[in-house]
N, C-alpha and C positions, 0 to 999 in steps of 0.2 A: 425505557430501555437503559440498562448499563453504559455507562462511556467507558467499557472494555475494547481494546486492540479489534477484538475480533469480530464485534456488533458493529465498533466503528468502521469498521473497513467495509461492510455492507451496504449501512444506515444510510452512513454521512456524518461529517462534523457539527451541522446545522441542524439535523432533527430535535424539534422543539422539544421532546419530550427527555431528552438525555441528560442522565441523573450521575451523578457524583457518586461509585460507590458505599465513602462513606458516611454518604446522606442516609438520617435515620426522618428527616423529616420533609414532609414533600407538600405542604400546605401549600408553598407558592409555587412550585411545579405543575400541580394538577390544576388548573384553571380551567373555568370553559373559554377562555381566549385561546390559549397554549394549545388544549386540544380540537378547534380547530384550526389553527394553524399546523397541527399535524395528520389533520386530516388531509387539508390542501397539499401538504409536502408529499404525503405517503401517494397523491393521485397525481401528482406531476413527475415521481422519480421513476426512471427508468428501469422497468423491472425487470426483466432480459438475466438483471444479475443473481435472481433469485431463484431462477429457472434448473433443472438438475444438470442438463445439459454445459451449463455456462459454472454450476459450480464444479462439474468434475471436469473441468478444462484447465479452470482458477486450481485442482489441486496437482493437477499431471503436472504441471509448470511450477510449481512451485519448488526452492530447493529443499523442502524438506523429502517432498516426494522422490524426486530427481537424486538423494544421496541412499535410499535402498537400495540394495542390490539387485538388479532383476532376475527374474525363474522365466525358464525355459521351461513346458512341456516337453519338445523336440529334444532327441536326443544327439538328433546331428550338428542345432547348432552352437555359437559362438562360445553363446552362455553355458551350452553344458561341459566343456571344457574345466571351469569352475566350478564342479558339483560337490560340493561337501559329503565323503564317507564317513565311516564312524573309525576307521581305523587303517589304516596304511600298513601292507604287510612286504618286507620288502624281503629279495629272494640273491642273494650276491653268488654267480654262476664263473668257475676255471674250468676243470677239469671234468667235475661229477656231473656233468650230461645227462650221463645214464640213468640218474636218478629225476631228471627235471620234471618230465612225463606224469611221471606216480606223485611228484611234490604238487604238481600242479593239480593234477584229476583229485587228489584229497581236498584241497583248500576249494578246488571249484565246485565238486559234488558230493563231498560227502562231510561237511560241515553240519553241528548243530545250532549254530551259530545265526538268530534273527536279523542279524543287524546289517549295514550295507558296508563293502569292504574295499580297497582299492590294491591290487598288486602290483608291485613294481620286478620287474626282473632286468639285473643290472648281468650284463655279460660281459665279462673279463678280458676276456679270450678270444682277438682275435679271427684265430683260427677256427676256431668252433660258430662264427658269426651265422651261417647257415641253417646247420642242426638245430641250433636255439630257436632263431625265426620260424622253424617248419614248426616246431613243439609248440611254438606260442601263438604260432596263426590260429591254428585249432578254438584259444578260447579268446581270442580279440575279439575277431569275427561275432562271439555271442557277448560282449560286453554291453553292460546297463548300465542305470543310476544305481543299482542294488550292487554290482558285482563288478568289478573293470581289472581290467591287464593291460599294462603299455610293458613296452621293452627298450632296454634303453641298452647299444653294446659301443665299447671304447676299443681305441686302438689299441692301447696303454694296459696292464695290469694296475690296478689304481687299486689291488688288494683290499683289505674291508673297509676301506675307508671312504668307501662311496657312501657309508650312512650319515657320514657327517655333509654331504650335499643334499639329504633327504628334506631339510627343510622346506627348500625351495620348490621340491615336485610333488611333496605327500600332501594330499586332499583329505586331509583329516589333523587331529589335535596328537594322534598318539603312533609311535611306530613301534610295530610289531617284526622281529627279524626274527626269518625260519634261512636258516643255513643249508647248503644243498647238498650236507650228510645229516640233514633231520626231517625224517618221514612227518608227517602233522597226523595228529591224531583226529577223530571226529569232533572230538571238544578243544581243538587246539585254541582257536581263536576264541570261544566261550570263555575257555580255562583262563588269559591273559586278560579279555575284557572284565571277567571277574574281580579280576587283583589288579586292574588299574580302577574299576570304581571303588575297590575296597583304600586304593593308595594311591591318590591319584597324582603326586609328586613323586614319587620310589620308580626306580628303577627297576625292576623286578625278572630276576630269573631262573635257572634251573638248577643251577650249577656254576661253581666258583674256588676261589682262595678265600683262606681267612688265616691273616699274621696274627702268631701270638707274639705276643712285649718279648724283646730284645734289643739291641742295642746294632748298629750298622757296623760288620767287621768289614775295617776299613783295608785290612792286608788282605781279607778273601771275601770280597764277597758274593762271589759264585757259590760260596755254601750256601746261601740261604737255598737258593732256587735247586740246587743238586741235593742236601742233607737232610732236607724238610724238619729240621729238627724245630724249628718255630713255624713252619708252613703247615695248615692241612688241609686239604684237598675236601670239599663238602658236596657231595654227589646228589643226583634229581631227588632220591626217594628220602633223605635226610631232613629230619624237619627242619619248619621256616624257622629262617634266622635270617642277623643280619653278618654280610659278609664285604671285605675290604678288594675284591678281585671279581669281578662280573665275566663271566664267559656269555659272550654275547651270542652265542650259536642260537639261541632260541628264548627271547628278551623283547621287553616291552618295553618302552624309553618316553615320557613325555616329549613333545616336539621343541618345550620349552630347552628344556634339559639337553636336546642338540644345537640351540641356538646360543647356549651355554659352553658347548663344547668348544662351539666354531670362533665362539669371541677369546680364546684363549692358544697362539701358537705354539707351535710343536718346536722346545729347542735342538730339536734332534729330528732332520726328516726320514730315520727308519724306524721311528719311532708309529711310524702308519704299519709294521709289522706284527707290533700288539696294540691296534687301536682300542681293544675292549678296556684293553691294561690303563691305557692314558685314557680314555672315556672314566672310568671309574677313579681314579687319583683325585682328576679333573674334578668331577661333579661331587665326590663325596669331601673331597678337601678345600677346593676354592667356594663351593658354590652349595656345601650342608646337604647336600641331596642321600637319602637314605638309600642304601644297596640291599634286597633281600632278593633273598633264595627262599623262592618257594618249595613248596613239596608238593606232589605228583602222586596220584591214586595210583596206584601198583596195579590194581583191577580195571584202573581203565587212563593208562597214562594220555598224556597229552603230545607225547612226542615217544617215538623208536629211531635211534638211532643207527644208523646204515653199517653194513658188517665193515666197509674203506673208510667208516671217519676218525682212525684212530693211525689209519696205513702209513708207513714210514715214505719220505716221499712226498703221499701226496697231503696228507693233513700240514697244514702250515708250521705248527709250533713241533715240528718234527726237525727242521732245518736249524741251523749252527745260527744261520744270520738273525733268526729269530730269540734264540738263546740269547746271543749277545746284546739284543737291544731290548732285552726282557731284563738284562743286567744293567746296563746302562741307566734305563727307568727306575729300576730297584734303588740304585745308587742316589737319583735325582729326588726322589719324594723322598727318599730317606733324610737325605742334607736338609731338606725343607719342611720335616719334621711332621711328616704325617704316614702312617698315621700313628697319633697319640693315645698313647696306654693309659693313662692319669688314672682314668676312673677303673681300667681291668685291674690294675695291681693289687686293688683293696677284693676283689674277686676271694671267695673260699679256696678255692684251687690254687692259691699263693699262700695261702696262711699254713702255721704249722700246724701240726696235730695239737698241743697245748695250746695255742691262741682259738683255736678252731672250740677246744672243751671251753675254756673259758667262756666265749663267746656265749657257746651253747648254754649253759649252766646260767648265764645273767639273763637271758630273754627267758629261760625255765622258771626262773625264781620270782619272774615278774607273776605268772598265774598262779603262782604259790600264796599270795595274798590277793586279797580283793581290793578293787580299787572304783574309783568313780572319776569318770573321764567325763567329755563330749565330743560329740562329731563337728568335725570344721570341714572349712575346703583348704585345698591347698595353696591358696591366695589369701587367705588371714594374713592380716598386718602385722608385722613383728610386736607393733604395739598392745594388741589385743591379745595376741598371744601371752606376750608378759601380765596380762590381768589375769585371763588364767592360773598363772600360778600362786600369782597372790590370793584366790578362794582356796586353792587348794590342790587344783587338778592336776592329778600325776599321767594323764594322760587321752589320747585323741585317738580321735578315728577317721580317715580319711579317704572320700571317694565317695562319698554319699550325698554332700550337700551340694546344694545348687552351685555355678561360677557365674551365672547373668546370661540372660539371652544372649550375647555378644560370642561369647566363649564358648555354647554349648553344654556337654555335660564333663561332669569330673574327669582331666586328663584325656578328653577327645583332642587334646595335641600330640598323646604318643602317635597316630594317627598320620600327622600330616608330618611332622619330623622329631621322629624320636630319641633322637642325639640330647637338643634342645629341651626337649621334656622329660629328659631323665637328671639334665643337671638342673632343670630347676626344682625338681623334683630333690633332689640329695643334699640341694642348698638349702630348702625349706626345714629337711629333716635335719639336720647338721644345728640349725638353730633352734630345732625343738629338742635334740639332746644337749644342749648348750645349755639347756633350761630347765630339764630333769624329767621334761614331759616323753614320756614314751608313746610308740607308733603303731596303730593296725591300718594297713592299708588296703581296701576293698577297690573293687571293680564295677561296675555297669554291666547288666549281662549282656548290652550287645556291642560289650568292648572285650570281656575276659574271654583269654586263648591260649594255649599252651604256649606260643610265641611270644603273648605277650607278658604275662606272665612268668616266663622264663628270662625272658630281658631282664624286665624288675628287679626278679630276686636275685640275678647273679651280681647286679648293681648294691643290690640291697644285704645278701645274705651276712657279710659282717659288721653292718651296723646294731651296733648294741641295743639302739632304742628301737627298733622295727623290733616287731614282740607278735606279729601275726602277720598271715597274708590271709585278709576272708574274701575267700574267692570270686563269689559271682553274689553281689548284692541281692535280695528280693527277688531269687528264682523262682519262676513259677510254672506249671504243666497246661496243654492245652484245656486239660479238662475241669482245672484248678481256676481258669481264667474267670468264667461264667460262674462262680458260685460265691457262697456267702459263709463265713467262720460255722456259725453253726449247723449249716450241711454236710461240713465239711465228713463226716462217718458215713454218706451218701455216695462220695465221690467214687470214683475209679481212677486209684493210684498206682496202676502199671504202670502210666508214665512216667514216675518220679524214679522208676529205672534209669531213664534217658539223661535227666539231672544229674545222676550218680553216677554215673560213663560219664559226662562232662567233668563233673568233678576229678573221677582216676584219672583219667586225658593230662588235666591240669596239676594234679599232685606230682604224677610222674616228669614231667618238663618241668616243675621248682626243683625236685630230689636231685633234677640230675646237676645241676650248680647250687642250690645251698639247701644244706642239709642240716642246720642251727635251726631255723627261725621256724616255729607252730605253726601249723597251717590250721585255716577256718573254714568249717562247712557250714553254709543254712539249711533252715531245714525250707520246705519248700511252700508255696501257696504265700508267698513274697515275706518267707521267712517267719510267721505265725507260728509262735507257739502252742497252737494248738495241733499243729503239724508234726512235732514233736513224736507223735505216738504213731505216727504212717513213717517215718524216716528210716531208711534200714541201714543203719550207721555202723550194725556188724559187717557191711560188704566194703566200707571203706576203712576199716579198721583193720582189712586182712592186707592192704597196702600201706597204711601209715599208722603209723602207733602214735604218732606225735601228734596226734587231733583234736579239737576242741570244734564241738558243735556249737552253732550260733543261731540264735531265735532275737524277735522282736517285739515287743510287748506295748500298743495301746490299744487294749482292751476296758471299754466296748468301743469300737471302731463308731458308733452312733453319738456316742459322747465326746470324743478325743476329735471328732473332725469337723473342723466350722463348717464346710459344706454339709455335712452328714447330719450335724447339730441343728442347723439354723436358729440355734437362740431357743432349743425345744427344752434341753436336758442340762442339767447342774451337779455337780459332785459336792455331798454324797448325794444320792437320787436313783429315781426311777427309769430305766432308761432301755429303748424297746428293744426285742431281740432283732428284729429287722424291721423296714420299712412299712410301716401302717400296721403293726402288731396289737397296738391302742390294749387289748388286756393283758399280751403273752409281753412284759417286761421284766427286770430283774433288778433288785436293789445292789446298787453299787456304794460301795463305803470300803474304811479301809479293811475292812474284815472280809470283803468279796475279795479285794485285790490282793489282799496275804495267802487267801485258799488259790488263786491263780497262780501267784510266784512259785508258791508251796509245790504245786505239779509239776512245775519246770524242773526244782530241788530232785524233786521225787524221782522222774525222770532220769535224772543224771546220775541220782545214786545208783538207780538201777541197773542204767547201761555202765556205769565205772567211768563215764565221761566228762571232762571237764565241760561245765555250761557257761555262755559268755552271750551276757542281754546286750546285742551290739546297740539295739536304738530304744528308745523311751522317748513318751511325750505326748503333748495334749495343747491342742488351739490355747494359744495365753489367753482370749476372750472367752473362754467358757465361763460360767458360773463357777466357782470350786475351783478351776485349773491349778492354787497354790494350794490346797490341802491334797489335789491327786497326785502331784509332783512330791512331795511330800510324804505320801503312802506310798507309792510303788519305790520310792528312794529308801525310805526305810524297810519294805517287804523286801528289797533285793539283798540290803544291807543283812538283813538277819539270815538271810541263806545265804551267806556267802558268795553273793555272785556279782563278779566285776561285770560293772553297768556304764553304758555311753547313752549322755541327754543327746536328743535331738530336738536343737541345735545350740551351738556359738557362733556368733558372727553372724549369722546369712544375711544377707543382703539384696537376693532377689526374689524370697517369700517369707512376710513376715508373718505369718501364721505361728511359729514357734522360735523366733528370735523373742527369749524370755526377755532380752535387756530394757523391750519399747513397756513394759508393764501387761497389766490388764485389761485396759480396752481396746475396742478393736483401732481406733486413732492412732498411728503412730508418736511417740515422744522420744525422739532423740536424747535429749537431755536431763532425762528421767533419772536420780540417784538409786542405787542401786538399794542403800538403806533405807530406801522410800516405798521401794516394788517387791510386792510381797509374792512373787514368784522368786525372782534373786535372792531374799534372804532365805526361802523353803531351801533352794539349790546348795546357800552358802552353809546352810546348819545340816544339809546332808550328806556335804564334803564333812563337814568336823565328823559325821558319825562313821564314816568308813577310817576315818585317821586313827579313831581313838576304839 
């Protein structure tokens, strides 16, 4: 037996047989003395302890058992007090009464909504303490572990700022606030759960303010809030953006992000009059936390707002005292220098009409010749960076290559705080035109959004070296998923309708802030240029004339992928049309790979379209891998068509990190004039220069 903690504590310290883990050798252990003496030992020990009864006593008492939480089946007792919902929706009640009824019979019957919820109803008022309690009896009374109502009513008007004591009563992670001039719609609480698992730090609501750059006029600044001349107002049906002013009326708030609030005092106690106002200052200036405004199906919103929520009177921000401590505020984050413009200024919508041409005309001239680039991530070393230039490369492509299990995929940080991943994001590029390297910057497709995508570019659209936005990486259709290159004239390409609506979707939210920079389509079937001939790139050309279609070229997919390879096929060579073809193969050389580019060429004259081979590449352990690197670099070369290697740098698959050489062994230290993939790479930059 082991002389582990846990045998010992059974055994005994004495059991003759108790071995040293790391004993590999037990010659004097195993004796026939030793084993019976533990024979004797094992028929004198008291065995009582080995019994199931004695060991599940030995686990109830112990503190690891004792620090679980206990479950309740009962609903009546202690424990269920403490029952974890999925979401806390809280209801803050003055005046609007009249609507409690209808808020309440929505969120309690007529939800789509699976998941289990807890309501709070905070009453204001009083005088109303009755009516409320009658309205509320109704659904206590049928309260579960699935569905609960407590009612909680104050002497005091404590105005909205009873959510910053939500901490302490919400039985869930997330709070959800329905204001009692917002009817909930059947998807209310679905709608919110959505966009908190989509964002699960943002703050996320309907409607809000958004400051454009100015400067705090310190003689008046009642203008701001009276003249809107740098305020504008962003309404439910308004696409998602991000916004500096949260109207908390119907908003989703991490619990974290109220325990944020609460650690920061109010210098001003009527400053609980715009608490959304100081909630958002608060979280988006002390504590990074992202404000979005979602957008809301028009066909089937998530909230109707009540024909009194807007009544003079009784809506809050109708009142003088409110005004003035919406000034008051305004004045305070002003002095404290938030929020900051830095990065809006460089915005298209600041530049003039002649910075604005220039601009345009130098990211023009870039596809006016050809070039040869590679794909990086956005985490290259400044140092690896500058090798690059020294082979040659005028340019990258970024968004496609791995960042390390750690990290996720390409910029899944705009995600969690997209402040922070946009300036790392500008710093990165800032030093790739520092260096002469020029930018396409692509997406993940189940990251690209008209949201997100629009952020980017309006950060983006006057950087000289961003020269493309290609939209959604390796799109592909459901019906495109299951098949193979050469079926692909088999297929049923309806759906790449659905891709092409995606695409408009996204063209249109880049156009509306920068209107310089090319945008990039793939074509579909994870961007296969054999796809090419199914794309119907006439329907996106009737909204953007500034297009450049994008394909991806390692064909044959049997040869190019070490999996797909396993060590079967070598360039030039025989190499099967699909799996167990054994006679149906096809000779690949570089005179296959010239008649393939040649269709892309062909292609593009046809349609009048600019072609851009975003990725190239081939397992560095294949057989051949430096003579195919080598053919398709020169096959692109002679069609004029700007080509990106995949890859430089990676670092968390080396499958086509050319730098480790040709075998599949990794070599760090490998000279570059040594590895005859590198030199193929470095003498196919000379050929696009010259």
């Amino acid at each position: 037996v082991p002389a582990m903690r846990s045998t010992v504590e059974y055994i005994g310290e004495k059991y003759p047989l108790l071995y040293d883990t790391s004993t590999t050798d037990f010659t004097h252990l195993i004796s026939e003395e030793n084993i019976g003496k533990a024979i004797e030992y094992l028929q004198k020990m008291d065995k009582e302890k080995f019994s199931l009864e004695k060991f599940v006593e030995n686990v109830t008492k112990s503190a690891v058992f004792l620090a679980v939480p206990p479950r309740s089946d009962s609903e009546r007792s202690l424990v269920s007090s403490f029952f974890k919902f999925d979401v806390t929706i809280c209801i803050c009640s003055f005046k609007r009464t009249h609507n409690l009824r209808e808020i309440l019979e929505k969120l309690w019957y007529r939800q789509d909504y699976n998941g289990s919820y807890q309501i709070i109803v905070w009453n204001n008022n009083e005088s109303r303490t009755k009516i409320v309690a009658e309205i509320c009896s109704h659904f206590i009374a049928r309260n579960t572990n699935r569905r609960s109502l407590e009612l909680i009513s104050s002497s005091e008007n404590h105005f909205c700022t009873i959510r910053f004591a939500m901490p302490s009563l919400m039985k869930s992670d997330y709070l959800l606030i329905c204001d009692d001039d917002i009817i909930p719609g059947s998807n209310f609480i679905s709608f919110f759960s959505e966009a908190r698992n989509k964002y699960p730090n943002d703050v996320c609501c309907l409607r809000g303010h958004k400051f454009l750059p100015h400067k705090l006029d310190l003689n008046n600044p009642h203008a701001f809030w009276q003249e809107y001349e740098y305020l504008r107002f962003v309404d439910d049906h308004e696409p998602e953006q991000f916004i500096h002013f949260v109207h908390a009326d119907a908003c989703i708030i991490p619990k974290a992000a109220l325990h944020e609030i609460a650690s920061v005092e109010m210098p001003d106690s009527q400053f609980a009059l715009v608490d959304d106002y100081w909630m958002s200052y608060i979280l988006n200036h002390k504590f990074g936390r992202n404000l979005r405004k979602l957008c809301i199906d028009a066909k089937m919103p998530a909230v109707n707002r009540t024909s009194d929520s807007d009544k003079e009177g009784l809506a809050l921000y109708t009142f003088n005292e409110v005004e003035d401590a919406k000034v008051r505020l305004y004045v305070l984050h002003m002095l404290q220098g938030w929020p900051s413009w830095e990065l809006e200024m460089s915005f298209e919508k600041f530049c003039s009409d002649e910075e604005k041409l220039k601009i345009r005309n130098q990211k023009q001239s870039f596809w006016s010749q050809k070039h040869l680039g590679f794909n990086i991530n956005s985490f290259l070393r400044e140092t690896k960076i500058k090798q690059l230039v020294e082979i040659g490369a005028t340019c990258v492509r970024i968004g496609a290559v791995g960042v390390g299990e750690d990290v996720g995929f390409e910029f899944s940080d705009f995600l969690s705080n997209a402040q922070s991943a946009i300036r790392r994001l500008l710093s990165k590029l800032k030093f790739l035109e520092s260096q002469g390297i020029n930018v396409v910057i692509t997406l993940t497709r189940n990251l690209a959004s008209p949201h997100l995508w629009s952020f980017i570019a309006e950060h983006c659209s006057t950087m000289k070296n961003v020269v493309g936005y290609d939209i959604i990486n390796e799109p592909y259709t459901k019906e495109e998923s299951e098949e193979v290159a050469f079926l692909l004239d088999q297929v049923d390409h309806t759906s790449v309708s659905q891709i092409v609506e995606k695409y408009s979707e996204m063209i249109k939210a880049i156009r509306k802030v920068d209107t310089l920079t090319p945008i990039i389509v793939e074509t579909t079937f994870w961007a296969h240029c054999n796809a090419l001939k199914f794309f119907p790139v006439e329907d996106l050309l009737k909204i953007e004339k500034n297009l450049i279609v994008s394909c991806h070229f390692y064909e044959p997919f049997f040869l190019t992928s070490r999996r797909r390879n396993a060590g079967r096929f070598k360039f030039p060579g025989e190499v099967y049309v699909y799996e167990n073809s054994g006679w149906d193969a096809i000779y690949w050389d570089e005179t296959k790979i010239m008649e393939k580019i040649n269709e892309i060429k062909r292609w593009s004259d046809e349609k009048q379209v600019k072609v851009f081979v975003g990725e190239i590449g081939i397992s560095r352990d294949v057989s051949g891998a430096d003579k195919y690197l080598a053919a398709v670099i020169d096959s692109c070369c002679k069609c004029d068509l700007t080509t990106m290697i995949y890859s430089f740098g990676e670092e968390c698959w080396d499958n086509m990190n050319y730098e480790l050489g040709t075998e599949q062994s990794v070599n760090y230290n490998l000279k570059w004039s040594e590895n005859p993939l590198m030199i193929e790479i470095m003498q196919g930059m000379s050929k696009y220069r010259f």
